[in-house]
C-alpha positions as CSV (number, residue, x, y, z in Angstrom):
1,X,59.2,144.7,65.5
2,X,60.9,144.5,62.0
3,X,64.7,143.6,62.1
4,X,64.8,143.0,58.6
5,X,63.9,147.0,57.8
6,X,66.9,148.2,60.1
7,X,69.0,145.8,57.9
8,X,67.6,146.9,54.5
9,X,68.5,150.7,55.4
10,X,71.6,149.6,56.1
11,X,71.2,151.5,59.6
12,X,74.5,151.7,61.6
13,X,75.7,153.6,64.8
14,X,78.9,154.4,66.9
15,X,79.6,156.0,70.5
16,X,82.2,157.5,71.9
17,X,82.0,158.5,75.9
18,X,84.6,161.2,77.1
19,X,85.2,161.8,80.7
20,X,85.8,165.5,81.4
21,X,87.8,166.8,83.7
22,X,88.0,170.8,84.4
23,X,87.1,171.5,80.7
24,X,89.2,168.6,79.4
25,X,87.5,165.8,77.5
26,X,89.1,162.0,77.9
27,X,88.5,159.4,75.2
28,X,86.9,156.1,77.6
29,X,84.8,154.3,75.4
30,X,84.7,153.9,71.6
31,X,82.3,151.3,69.8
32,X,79.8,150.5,67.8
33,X,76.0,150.3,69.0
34,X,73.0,148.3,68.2
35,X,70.5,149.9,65.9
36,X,67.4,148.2,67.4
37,X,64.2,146.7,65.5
38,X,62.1,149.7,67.3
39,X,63.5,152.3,64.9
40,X,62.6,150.1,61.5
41,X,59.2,148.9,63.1
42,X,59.2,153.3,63.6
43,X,59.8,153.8,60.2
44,X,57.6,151.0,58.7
45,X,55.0,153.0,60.6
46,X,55.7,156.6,58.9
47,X,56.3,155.3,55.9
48,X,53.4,152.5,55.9
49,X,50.9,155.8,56.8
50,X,50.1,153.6,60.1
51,X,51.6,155.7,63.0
52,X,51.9,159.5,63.9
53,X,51.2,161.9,61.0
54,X,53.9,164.4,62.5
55,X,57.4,163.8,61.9
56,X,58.4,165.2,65.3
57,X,57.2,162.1,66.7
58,X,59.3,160.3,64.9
59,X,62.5,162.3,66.1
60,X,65.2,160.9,68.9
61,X,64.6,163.6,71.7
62,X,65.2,161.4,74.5
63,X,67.1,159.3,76.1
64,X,68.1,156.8,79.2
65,X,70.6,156.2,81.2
66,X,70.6,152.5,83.3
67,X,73.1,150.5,85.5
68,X,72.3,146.6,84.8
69,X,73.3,146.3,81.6
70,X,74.8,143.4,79.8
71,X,76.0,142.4,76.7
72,X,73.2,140.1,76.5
73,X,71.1,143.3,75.5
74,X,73.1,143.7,72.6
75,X,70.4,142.6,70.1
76,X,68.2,143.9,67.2
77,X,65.3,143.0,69.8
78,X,65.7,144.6,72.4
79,X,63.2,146.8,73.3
80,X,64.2,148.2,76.7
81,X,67.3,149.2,78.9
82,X,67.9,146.1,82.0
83,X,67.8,148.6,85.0
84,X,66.9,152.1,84.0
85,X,67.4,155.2,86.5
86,X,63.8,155.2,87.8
87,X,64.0,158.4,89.1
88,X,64.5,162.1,88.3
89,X,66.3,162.1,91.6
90,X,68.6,160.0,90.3
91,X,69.6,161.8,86.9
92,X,69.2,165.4,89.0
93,X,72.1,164.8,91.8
94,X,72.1,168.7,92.5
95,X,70.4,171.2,91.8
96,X,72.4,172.8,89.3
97,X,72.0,169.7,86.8
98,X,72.1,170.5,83.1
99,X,69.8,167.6,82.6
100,X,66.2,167.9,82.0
101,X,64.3,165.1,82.8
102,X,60.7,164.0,83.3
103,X,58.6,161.1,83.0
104,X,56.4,159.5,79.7
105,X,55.1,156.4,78.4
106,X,57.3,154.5,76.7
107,X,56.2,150.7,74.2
108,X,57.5,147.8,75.2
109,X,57.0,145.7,72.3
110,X,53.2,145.2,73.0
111,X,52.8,146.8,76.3
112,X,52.7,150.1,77.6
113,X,54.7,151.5,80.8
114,X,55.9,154.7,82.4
115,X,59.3,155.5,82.8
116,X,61.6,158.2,83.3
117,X,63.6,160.2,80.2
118,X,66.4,163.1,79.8
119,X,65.9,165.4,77.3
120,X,68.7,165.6,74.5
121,X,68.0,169.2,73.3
122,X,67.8,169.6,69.5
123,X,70.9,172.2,69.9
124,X,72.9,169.2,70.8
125,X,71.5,167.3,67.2
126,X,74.0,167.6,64.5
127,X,73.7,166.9,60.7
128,X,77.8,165.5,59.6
129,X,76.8,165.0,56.2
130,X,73.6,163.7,54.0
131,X,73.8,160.0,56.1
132,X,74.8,160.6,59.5
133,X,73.5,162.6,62.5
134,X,75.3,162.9,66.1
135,X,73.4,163.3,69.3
136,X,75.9,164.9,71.9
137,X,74.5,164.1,75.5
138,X,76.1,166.0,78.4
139,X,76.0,164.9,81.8
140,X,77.5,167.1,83.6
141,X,79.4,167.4,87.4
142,X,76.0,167.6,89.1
143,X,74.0,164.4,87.0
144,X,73.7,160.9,88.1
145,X,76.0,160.6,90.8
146,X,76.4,158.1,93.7
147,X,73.7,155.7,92.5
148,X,73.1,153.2,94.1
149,X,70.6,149.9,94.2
150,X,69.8,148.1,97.6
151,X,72.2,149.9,98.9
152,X,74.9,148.7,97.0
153,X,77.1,150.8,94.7
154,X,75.2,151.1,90.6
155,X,77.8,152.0,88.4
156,X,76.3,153.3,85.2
157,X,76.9,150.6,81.8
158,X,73.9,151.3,79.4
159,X,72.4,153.8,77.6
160,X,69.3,154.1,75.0
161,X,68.0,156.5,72.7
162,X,64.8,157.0,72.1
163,X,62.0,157.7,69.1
164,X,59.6,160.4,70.7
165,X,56.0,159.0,69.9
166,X,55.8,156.9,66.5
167,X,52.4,155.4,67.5
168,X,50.9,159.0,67.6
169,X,48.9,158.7,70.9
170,X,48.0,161.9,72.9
171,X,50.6,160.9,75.7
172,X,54.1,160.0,74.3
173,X,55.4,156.5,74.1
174,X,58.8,156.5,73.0
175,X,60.2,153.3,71.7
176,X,64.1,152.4,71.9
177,X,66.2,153.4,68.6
178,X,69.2,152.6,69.7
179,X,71.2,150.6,72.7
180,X,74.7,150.3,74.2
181,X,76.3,148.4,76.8
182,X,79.3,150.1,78.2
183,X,82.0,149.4,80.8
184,X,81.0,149.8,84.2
185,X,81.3,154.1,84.5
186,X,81.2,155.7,88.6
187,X,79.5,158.1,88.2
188,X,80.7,161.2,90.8
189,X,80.6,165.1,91.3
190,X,84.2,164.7,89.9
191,X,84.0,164.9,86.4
192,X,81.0,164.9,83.5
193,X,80.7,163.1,80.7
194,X,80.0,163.2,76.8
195,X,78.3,160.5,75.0
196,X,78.7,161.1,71.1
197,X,76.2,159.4,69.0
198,X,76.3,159.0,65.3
199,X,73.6,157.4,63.5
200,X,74.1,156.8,60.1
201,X,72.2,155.4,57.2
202,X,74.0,153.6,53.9
């Protein structure tokens, strides 16, 4: 995948994670991300005439949540979060989730597998100026709570977003856009939180 084309667009990106509390938001995290080689291997593809003919294929609609992340991951090349949630158990904690999520191919950099995605709902997609977009990702009282992995306690620390289908194929397979390693986040019933993503391009 082509690093070199994330670097010529000049591609950069920033999160900010609020915790919120009965309707009141709490700055916790606030740092840049990696713009991964996915996105310009993506666009080489759309504009090299090679992949999807729709542009909606090549929109970030998705995206995934994970609890083994390191900053290891933080690279141009990587291609896929450490320890996805590999359920939609595990992003649906109640019933009344805000969350929609759902299973689809994803590429792995020359393979193909099947994972599990949240939706980020194009109301939640925001233009700031000619360069920059925000994705706002809400997960709310009743998402991704008490996870755990062999039966030990999984705090949440990643999160990736995700190109809908560049390759074009009738089943979706997302690649990864974008990656972040966070501080370790306990997810409970307590509170919600707000991820804030801004992708910008020079």
């Amino acid at each position: 995948m082509n690093k070199t084309f994330v670097e010529e667009l000049g591609m950069k990106g920033h999160l900010t994670i609020h915790k919120v509390v009965d309707g009141s938001e709490e700055l916790i995290y606030d740092e840049n991300n990696v713009i991964v080689s996915g996105f310009g291997w993506a666009l080489s593809h759309l504009y090299g005439l090679i992949g999807s003919n729709k542009i909606t294929d090549y929109q970030i609609d998705r995206f995934q949540l994970g609890v083994s992340g390191n900053v290891t991951n933080q690279l141009a090349s990587t291609y896929q979060l450490s320890g996805p949630l590999s359920s939609t158990d595990e992003y649906l904690s109640q019933s009344d989730s805000n969350l929609n999520s759902f299973t689809s191919d994803v590429y792995l950099n020359g393979s193909v597998d099947t994972q599990v995605f949240a939706k980020i709902p194009y109301t939640k997609v925001t233009r700031i100026d000619n360069r920059s977009v925000r994705y706002t990702i809400f997960v709310d009282e009743d998402s991704c709570n008490d996870l755990t992995r062999n039966g030990n306690d999984a705090p949440l620390n990643e999160i990736g977003l995700f190109l809908k289908n560049p390759r074009g194929k009738t089943n979706d397979e997302s690649v990864l856009a974008a990656y972040r390693y966070f501080s370790n986040i306990t997810k409970t019933s307590d509170f919600g939180l707000v991820f804030r993503w801004t992708i910008s391009f020079a």
